[in-house]
C-alpha positions in Angstrom: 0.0 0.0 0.0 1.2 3.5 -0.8 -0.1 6.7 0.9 0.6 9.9 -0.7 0.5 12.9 1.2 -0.8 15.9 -0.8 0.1 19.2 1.3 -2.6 22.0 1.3 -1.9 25.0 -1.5 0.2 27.3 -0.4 1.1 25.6 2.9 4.8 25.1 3.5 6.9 22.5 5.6 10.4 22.1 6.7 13.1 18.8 5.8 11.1 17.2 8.8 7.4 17.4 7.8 6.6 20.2 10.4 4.6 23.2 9.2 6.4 26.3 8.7 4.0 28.5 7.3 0.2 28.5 6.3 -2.0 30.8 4.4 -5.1 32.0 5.7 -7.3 35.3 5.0 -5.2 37.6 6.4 -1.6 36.3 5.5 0.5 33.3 6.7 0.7 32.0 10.0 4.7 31.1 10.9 5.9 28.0 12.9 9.2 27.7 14.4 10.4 24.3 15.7 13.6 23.5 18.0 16.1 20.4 16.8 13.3 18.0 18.8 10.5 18.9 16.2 9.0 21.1 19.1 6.6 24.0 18.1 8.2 27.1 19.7 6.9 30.5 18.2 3.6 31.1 15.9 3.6 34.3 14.7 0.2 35.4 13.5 -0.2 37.5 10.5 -0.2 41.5 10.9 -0.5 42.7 14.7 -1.3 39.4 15.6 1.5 38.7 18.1 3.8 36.0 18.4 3.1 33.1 20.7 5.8 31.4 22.3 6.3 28.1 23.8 8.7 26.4 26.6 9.4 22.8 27.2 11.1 20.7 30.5 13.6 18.2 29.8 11.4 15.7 29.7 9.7 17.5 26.4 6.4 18.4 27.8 5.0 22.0 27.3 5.5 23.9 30.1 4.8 27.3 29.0 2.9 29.1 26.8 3.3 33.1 26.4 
């Protein structure tokens, strides 16, 4: 069986299959991810802000600002 994955126009990922940007109405959404495939930043078109994320060692989320 083969499964083809067919990525959403316009929508761009990294070497590792993680999102790094997506269109939507008002522009493209950004992802940044750390060498552990761990979402960090979304930045949010315009004045929408970044959000920002922390992890432990153990790789759970421990922060989200």
């Amino acid at each position: 069986m083969v499964i083809h994955f067919v990525q959403p126009m316009g929508q761009q990922s990294d070497s590792n299959g993680n999102t790094t940007s997506k269109p939507d109405s008002t522009g493209a959404v950004q992802y940044a991810w750390d060498f552990e495939n761990r979402l960090i930043d979304v930045t949010l078109p315009g004045n929408g802000g970044t959000v920002s994320f922390a992890y432990d060692p153990f790789g759970r989320r421990i922060k989200k600002s």
